[in-house]
ZAPA-914442 format. One line per field, with one value per residue: residue number from 1; residue in one letter; x, y, z of N, C-alpha, C, O in turn. Coordinates in nm, 4 decimals, m for minus. Layout:
BEGIN
nr: [NUM, ...] .
rest: [A, ...] .
n.px: [X, ...] .
n.py: [Y, ...] .
n.pz: [Z, ...] .
ca.px: [X, ...] .
ca.py: [Y, ...] .
ca.pz: [Z, ...] .
c.px: [X, ...] .
c.py: [Y, ...] .
c.pz: [Z, ...] .
o.px: [X, ...] .
o.py: [Y, ...] .
o.pz: [Z, ...] .
//
This chain:
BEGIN
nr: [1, 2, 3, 4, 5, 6, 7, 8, 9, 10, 11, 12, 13, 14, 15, 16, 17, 18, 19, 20, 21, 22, 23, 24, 25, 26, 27, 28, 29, 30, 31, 32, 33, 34, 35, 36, 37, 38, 39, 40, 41, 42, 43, 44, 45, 46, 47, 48, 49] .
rest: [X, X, X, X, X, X, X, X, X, X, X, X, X, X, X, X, X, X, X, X, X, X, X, X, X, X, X, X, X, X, X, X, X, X, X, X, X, X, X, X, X, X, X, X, X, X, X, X, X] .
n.px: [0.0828, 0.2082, 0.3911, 0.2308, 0.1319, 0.3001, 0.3893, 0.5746, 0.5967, 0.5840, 0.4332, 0.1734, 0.0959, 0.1100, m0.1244, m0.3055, m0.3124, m0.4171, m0.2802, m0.2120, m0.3044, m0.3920, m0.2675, m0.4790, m0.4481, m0.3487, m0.5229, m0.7560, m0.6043, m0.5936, m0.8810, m0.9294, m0.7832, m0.9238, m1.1423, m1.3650, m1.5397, m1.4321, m1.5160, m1.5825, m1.3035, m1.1703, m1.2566, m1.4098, m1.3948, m1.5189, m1.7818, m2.0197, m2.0441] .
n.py: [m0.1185, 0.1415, 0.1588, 0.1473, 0.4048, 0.5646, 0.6773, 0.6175, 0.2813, 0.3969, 0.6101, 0.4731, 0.2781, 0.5066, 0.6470, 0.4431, 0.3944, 0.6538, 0.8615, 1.0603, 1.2487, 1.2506, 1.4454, 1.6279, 1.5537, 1.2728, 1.1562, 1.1366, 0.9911, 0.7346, 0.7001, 0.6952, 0.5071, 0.2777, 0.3283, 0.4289, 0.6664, 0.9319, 0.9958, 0.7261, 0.5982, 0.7764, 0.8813, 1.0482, 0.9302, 1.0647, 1.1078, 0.9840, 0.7526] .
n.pz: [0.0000, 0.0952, m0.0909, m0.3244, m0.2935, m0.2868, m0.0432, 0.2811, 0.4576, 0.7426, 0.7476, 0.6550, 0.8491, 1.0964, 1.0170, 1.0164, 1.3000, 1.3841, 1.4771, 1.2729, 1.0337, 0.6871, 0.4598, 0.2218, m0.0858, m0.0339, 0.0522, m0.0806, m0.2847, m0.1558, m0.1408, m0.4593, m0.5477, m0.3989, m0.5452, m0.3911, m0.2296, m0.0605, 0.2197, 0.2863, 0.3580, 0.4934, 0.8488, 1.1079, 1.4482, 1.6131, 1.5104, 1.5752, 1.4425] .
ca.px: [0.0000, 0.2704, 0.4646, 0.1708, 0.0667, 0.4136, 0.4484, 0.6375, 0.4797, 0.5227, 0.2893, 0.0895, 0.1075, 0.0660, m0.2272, m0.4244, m0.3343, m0.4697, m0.1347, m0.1359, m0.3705, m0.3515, m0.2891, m0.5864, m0.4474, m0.2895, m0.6531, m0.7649, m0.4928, m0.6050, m1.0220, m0.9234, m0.6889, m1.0108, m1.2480, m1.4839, m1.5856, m1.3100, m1.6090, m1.6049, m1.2301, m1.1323, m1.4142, m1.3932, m1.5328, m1.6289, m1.8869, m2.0999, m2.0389] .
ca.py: [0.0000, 0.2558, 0.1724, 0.2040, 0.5521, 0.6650, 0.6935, 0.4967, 0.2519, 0.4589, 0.6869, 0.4016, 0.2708, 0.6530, 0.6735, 0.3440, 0.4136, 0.7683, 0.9610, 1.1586, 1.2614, 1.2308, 1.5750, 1.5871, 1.4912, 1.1730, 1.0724, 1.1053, 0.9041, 0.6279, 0.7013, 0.6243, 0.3018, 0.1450, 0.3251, 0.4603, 0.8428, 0.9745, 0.9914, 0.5827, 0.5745, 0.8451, 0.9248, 1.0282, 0.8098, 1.1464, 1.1416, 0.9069, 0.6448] .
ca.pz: [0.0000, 0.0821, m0.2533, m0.4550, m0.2507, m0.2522, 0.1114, 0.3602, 0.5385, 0.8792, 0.7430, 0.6843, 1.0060, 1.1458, 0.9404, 1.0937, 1.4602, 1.4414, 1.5152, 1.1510, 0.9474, 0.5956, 0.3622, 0.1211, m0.1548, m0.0121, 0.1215, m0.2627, m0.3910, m0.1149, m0.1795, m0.5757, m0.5012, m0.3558, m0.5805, m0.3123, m0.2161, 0.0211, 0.3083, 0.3135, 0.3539, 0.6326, 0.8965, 1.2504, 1.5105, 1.7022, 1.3923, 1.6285, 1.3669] .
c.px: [0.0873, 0.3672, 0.3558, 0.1217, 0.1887, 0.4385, 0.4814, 0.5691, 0.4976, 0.4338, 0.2137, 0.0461, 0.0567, m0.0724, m0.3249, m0.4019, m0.3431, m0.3592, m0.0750, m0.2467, m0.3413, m0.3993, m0.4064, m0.5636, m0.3775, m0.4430, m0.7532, m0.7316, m0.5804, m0.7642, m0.9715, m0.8671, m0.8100, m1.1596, m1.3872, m1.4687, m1.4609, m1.3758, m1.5814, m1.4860, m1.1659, m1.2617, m1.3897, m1.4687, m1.6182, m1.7865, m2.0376, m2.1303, m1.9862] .
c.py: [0.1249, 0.2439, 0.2334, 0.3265, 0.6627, 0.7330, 0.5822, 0.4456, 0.2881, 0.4903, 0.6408, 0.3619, 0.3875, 0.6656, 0.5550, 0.3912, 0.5434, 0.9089, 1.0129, 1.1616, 1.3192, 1.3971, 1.5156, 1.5252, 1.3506, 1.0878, 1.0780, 1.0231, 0.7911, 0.6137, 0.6405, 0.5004, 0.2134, 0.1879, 0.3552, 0.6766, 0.8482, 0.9490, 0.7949, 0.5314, 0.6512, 0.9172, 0.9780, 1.0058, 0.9124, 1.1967, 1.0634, 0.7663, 0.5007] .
c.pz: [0.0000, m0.0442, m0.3221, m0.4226, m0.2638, m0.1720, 0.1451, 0.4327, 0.7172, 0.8932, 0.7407, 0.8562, 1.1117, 1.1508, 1.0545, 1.2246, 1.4971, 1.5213, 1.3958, 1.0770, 0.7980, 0.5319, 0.2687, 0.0035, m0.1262, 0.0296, 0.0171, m0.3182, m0.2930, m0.1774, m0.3457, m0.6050, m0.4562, m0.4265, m0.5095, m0.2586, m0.0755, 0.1792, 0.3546, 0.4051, 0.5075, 0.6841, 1.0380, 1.3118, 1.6087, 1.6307, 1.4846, 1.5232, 1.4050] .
o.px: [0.0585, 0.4149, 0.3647, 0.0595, 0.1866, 0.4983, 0.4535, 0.4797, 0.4395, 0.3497, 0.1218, m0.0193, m0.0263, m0.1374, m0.3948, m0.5050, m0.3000, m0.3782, 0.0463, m0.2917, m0.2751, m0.5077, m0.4268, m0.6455, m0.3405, m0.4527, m0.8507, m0.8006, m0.6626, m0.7814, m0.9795, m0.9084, m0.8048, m1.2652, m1.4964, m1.3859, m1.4248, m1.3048, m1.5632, m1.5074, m1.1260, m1.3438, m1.3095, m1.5882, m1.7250, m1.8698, m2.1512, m2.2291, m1.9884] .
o.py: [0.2144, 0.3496, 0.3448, 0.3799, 0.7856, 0.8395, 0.4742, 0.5081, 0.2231, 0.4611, 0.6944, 0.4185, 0.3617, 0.6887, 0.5900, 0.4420, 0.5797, 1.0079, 1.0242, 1.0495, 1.4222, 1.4542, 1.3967, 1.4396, 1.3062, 0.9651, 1.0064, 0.9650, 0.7389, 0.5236, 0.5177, 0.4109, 0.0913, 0.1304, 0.3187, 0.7670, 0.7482, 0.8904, 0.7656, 0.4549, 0.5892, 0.9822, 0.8975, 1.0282, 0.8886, 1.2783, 1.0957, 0.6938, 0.4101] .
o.pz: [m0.0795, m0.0856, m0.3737, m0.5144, m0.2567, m0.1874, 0.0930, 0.4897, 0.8040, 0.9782, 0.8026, 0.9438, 1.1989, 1.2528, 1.1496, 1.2689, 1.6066, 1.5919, 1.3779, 1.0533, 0.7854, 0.5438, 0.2445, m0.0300, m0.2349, 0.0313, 0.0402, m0.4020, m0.3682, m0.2594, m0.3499, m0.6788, m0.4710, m0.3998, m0.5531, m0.2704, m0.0135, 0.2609, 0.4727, 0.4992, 0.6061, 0.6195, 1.0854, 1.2923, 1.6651, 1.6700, 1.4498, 1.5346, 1.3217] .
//
């Protein structure tokens, strides 16, 4: 995932355990890699979701 995003996988890593949030266009690049609306992909859980 971080090859094909062209980040390292810290940032990955960063990214899942909530200690970085992703610049916009990096949370684009991931929303189009899986083909879903950006909303599906990054959410916050203070959303009551």
């Amino acid at each position: 995932m971080a090859k094909i995003l062209g980040i390292t996988r810290q940032t990955v890593i960063s990214i899942e355990n909530n200690h970085f949030d992703p610049r916009l266009s990096l949370a684009f690049r991931v929303a189009e890699h899986f083909d879903v609306p950006v909303d599906e992909v990054f959410y916050s859980a203070d959303d009551g979701e």
